[in-house]
C-alpha positions in Angstrom: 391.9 140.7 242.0 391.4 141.7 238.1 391.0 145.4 237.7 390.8 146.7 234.3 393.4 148.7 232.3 391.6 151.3 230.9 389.0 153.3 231.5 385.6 152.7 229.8 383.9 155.0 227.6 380.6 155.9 228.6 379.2 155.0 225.3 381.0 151.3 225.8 379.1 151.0 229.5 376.2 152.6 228.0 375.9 150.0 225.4 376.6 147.4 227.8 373.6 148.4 229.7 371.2 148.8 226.7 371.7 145.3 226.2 371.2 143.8 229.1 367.8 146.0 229.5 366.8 144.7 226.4 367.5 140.9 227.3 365.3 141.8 230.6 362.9 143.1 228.4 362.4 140.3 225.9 362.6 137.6 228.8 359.7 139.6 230.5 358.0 139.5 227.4 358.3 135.9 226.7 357.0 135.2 230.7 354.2 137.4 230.0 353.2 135.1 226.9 353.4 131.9 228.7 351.5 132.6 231.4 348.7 133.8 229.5 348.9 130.6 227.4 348.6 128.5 230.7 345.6 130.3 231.6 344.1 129.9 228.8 344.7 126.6 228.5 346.5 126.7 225.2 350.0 125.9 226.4 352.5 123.8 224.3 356.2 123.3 224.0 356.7 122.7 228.0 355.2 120.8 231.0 354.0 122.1 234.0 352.8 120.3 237.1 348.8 119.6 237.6 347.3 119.9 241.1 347.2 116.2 241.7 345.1 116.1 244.8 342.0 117.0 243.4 341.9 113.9 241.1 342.9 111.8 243.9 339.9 113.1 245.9 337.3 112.7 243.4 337.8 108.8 243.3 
């Protein structure tokens, strides 16, 4: 099993964190965005599936 050499500073771990908090945050951000373009129907740049029944019902 690895274990590390040497201690880590709490400023190294601390940084460590911030980071990934603020790679959380942006992808939370970017969700947020794409579902609100879905919704209102202005959606580009990636596909997502349509209910296909309804169309299939209507004929």
């Amino acid at each position: 099993m690895a274990v590390p050499k040497k201690k880590t500073s709490k400023g190294k771990r601390n940084q460590r964190h911030a980071t990934w908090k603020g790679k959380a945050a942006v992808a939370a951000e970017k969700a947020l965005s794409i579902g609100k373009s879905v919704l209102t129907g202005r959606a580009q740049g990636f596909v997502y599936p349509m209910n296909e029944t309804s169309d299939e019902e209507a004929d």
